[in-house]
C-alpha positions in Angstrom: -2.2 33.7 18.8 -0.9 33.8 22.6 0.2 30.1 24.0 -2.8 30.9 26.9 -5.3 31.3 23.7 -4.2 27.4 22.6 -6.3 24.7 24.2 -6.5 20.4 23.9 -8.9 19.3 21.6 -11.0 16.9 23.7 -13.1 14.1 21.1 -15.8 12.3 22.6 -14.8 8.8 21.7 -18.3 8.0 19.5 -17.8 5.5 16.6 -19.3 6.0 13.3 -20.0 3.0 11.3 -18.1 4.6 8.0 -15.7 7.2 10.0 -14.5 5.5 12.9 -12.2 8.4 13.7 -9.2 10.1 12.8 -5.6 9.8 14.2 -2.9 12.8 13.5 -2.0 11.7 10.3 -5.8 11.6 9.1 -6.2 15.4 9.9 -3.3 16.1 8.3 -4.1 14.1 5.1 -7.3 16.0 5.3 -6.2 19.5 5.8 -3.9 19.3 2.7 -6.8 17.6 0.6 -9.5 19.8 1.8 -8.0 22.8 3.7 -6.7 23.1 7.5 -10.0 24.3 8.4 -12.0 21.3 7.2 -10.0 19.3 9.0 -10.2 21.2 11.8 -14.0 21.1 12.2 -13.6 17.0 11.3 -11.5 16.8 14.1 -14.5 19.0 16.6 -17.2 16.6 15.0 -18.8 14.1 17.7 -17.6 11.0 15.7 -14.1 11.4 15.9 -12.0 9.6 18.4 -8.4 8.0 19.0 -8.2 6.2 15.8 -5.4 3.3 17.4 -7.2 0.3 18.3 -4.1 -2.2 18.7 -4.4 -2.8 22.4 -7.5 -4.5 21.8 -6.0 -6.9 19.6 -6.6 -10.7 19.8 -3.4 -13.1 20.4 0.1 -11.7 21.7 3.4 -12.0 19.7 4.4 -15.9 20.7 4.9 -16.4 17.0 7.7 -13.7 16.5 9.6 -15.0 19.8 9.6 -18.5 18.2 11.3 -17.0 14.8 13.4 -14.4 17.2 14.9 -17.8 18.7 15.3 -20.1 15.7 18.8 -20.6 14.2 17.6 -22.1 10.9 15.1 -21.7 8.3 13.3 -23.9 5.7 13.6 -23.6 2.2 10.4 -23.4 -0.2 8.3 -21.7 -2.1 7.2 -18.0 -1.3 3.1 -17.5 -0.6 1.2 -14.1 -1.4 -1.7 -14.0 -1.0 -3.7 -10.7 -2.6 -6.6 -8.7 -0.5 -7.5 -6.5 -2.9 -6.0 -2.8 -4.1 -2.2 -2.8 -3.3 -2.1 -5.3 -0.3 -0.9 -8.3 -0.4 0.2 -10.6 2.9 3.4 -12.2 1.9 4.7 -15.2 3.9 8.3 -16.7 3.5 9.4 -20.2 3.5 10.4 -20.6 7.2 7.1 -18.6 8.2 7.4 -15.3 8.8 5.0 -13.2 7.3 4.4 -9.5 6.1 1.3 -7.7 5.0 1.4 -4.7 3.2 -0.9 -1.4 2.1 -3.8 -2.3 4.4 -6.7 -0.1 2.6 -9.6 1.7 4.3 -11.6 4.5 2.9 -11.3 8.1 3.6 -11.8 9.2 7.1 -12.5 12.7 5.8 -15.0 12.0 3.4 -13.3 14.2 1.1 -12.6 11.2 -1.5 -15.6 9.5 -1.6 -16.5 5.8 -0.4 -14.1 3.2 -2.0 -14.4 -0.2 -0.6 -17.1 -2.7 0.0 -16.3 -3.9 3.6 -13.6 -3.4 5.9 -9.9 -4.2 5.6 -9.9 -8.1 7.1 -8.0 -8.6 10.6 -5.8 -10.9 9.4 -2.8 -11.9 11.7 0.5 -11.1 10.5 3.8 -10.5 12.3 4.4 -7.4 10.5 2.4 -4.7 8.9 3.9 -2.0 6.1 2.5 1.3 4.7 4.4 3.1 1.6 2.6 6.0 2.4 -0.1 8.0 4.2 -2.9 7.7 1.4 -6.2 6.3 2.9 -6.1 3.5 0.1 -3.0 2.1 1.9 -2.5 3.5 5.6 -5.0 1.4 7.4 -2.3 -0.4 9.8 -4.3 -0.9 12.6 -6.7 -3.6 10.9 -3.9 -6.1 10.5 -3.4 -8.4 13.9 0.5 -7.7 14.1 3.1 -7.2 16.2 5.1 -5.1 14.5 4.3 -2.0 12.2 7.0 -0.6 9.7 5.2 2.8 8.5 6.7 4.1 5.4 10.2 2.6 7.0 13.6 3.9 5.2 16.6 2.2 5.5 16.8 -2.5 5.8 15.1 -4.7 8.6 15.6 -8.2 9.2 14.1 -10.3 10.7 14.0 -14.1 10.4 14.5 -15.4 6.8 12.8 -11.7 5.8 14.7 -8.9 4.6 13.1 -5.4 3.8 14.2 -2.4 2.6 12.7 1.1 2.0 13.4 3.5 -0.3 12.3 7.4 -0.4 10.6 8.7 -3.5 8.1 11.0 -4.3 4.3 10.4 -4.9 2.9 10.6 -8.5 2.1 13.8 -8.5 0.2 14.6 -11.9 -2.2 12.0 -13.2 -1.7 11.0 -16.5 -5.3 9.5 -16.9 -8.8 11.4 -17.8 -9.5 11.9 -14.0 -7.0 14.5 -13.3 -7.4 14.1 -9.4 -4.0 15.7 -9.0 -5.4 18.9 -9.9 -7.7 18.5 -6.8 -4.6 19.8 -4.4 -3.7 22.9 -6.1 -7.4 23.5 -5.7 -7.0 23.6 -1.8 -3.5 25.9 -2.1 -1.1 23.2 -1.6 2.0 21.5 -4.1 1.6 17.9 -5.3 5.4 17.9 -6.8 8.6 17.7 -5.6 10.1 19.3 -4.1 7.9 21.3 -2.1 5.1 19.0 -1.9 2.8 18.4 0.6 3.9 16.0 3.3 1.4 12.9 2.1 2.9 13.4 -0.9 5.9 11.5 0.2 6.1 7.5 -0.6 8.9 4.2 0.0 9.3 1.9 -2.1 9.8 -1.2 -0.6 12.1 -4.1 -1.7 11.1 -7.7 0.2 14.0 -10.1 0.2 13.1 -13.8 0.9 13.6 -17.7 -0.3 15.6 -16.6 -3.3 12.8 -13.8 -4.7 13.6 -10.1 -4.5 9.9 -8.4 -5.0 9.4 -4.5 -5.5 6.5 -2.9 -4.0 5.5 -0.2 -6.2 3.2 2.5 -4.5 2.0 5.2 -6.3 5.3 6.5 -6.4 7.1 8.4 -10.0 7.3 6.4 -13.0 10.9 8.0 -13.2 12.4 8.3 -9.5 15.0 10.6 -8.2 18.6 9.9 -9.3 20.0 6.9 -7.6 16.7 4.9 -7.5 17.3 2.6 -9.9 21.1 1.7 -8.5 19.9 1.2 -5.1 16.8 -1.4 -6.4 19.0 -3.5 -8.4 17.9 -6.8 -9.4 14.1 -7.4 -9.0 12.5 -10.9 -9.9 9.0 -9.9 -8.8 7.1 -6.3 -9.1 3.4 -5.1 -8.1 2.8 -1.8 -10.2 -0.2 0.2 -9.9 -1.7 0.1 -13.4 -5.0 0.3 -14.2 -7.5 1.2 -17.0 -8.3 4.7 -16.0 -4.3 5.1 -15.6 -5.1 6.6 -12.4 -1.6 6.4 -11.1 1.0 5.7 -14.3 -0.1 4.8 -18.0 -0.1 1.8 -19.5 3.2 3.3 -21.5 5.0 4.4 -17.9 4.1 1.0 -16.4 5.4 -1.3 -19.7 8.6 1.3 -19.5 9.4 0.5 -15.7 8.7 -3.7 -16.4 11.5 -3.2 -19.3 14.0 -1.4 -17.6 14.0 -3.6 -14.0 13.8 -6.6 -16.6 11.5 -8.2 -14.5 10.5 -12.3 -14.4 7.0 -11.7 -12.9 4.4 -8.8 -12.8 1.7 -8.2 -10.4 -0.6 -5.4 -11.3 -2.5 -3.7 -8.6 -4.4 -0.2 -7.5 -7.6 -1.6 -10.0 -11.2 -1.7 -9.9 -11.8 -4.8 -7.8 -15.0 -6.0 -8.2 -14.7 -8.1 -4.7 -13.3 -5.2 -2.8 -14.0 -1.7 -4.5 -17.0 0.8 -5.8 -17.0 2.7 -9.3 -17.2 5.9 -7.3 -13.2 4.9 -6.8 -12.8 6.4 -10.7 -10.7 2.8 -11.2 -10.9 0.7 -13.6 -10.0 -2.9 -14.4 -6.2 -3.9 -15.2 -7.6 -6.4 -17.9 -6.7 -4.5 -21.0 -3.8 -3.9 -20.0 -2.7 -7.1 -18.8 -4.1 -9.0 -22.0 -1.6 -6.5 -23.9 1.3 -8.0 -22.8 3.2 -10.5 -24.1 2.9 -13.7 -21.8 0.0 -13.4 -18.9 -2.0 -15.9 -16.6 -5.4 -14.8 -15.1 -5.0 -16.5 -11.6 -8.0 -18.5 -10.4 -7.7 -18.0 -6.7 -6.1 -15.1 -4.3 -3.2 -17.0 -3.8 0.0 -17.6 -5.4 3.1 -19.6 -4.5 6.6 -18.9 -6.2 9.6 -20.6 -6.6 13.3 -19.2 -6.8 14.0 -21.7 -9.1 10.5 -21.7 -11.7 10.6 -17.5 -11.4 14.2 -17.6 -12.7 13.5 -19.5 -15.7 10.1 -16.3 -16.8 10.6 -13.5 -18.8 7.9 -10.9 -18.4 5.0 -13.1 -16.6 2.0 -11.4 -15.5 0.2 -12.8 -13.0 -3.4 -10.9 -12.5 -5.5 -11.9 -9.6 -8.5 -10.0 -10.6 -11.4 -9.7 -8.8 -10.0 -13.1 -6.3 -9.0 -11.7 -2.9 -8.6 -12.7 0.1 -11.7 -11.6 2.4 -11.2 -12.7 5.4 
């Protein structure tokens, strides 16, 4: 192809109700799920448009320039509050708060309608993604002034400190909906190392009033070699477990609790009956939370932890079920 034969693609700014548009990383997250040419012609449709709505925003960042300034920080409890799937909004004792995996569903089509309603524009000063999945990517609902999208290396910020850690996406299902297989089918690898690019995850380690949490994506059950060095202690870990065993089984999640020895789990990436259709292929994390050893069904969306209580649990699951935050 000549460079004279290459021309802009020019979208016509429409909205659709369950598409509102696709941004770069959308068509590619399309073309390696359903072929460059089916993204190509999602791109030409009259629905698409500039995906980044951020400017439009509510509020300003008056919030972050009184953290930026202060020289001291309260001690306290740490709040997370659950919205369903993998996101959570986590908030540290002097304030400063963090959501993270902001879901959405498909902008291709190509995996079906997922979720109930849209992600809630919830203010937050900052906004993380572990990877480029549809199911955790939508960064431009959350009100915030910063985004950190699939971020390796630390940040700090107030009394916040994050750090991201390069893996690899699970990349064969070990559950009876092999959607894995779905990418071979469209001539492209799932596995390292020559996977496709939205194959790719972080991990991400969040580092406030005493509590080291682990967000697990859908990342391996068995990282590359290093991984587990660089983590090092971890108090509190949200793991994607869920009956189906879309992303790990219940043996690969119990295996990963055991070997970070781990005071409190979070399970996540479930059927929701709040937030999410059957047509996800999820299922609840109930039998495989009531399996464990010590567990709590939480009654609300909400949870507040303490260095001091978390240090004295062994094990704890915490499940929020179908309670999430909604708007």
């Amino acid at each position: 192809m000549e460079k004279k034969d290459l021309k802009p693609i020019k979208l016509n700014g429409q909205k659709d109700a369950l598409a509102p548009g696709l941004s770069r990383r959308s068509f590619f997250m399309a073309a390696g799920a359903a072929g460059v040419g089916s993204a190509a012609s999602l791109l030409a449709s009259s629905s698409a448009q500039a995906q980044s709505t951020d400017w439009t925003q509510p509020g300003n960042n008056n919030h972050v320039i009184e953290l930026q300034n202060s020289t001291s920080f309260s001690e306290g409890a740490v709040n997370i509050e659950y919205f369903g799937h993998c996101s959570f909004k986590i908030t540290s004792p002097g304030g400063a708060s963090v959501v993270v995996d902001p879901w959405r569903d498909d902008p291709s089509g190509a995996w079906g309608l997922w979720y109930k309603y849209k992600y809630p524009e919830t203010v937050t000063d900052i906004t993380l993604s572990t990877h480029t999945h549809f199911d955790h990517d939508a960064i431009d609902r959350p009100v915030s002034t910063m985004v950190l999208d699939r971020m390796v290396g630390t940040f700090e910020f107030a009394d916040l400190k994050i750090t991201g850690f390069a893996d690899k996406h699970v990349c064969t299902a070990p559950g009876y909906y092999n959607w894995t297989n779905a990418l071979a089918e469209f001539g492209v690898e799932a596995c390292a190392p020559n996977n496709v690019g939205h194959m790719d995850m972080v991990v991400y380690l969040i580092e406030t009033g005493g509590i080291r949490t682990l967000i697990w994506g859908d990342n391996r059950a068995d990282p590359g070699p290093g991984f587990w060095e660089a983590i090092g202690q971890v108090d509190v870990l949200t793991l994607p477990v869920d009956g189906s065993e879309h992303i790990r089984s219940y043996e690969q999640g119990n295996a990963i609790v055991d070997r970070l020895k781990l005071k409190v789990v979070i399970p996540t990436h479930y059927l929701n009956e709040t937030t999410t259709y059957t047509l996800s292929t999820l299922r609840s994390a109930d039998e495989w939370v009531k399996g464990q050893k010590s567990f709590k069904m939480l009654d609300s969306a909400n949870l507040s932890l303490n260095a001091a209580d978390v240090g004295s649990m062994d094990r704890e699951f915490m499940y929020f079920g179908s309670n999430v935050v909604t708007t």
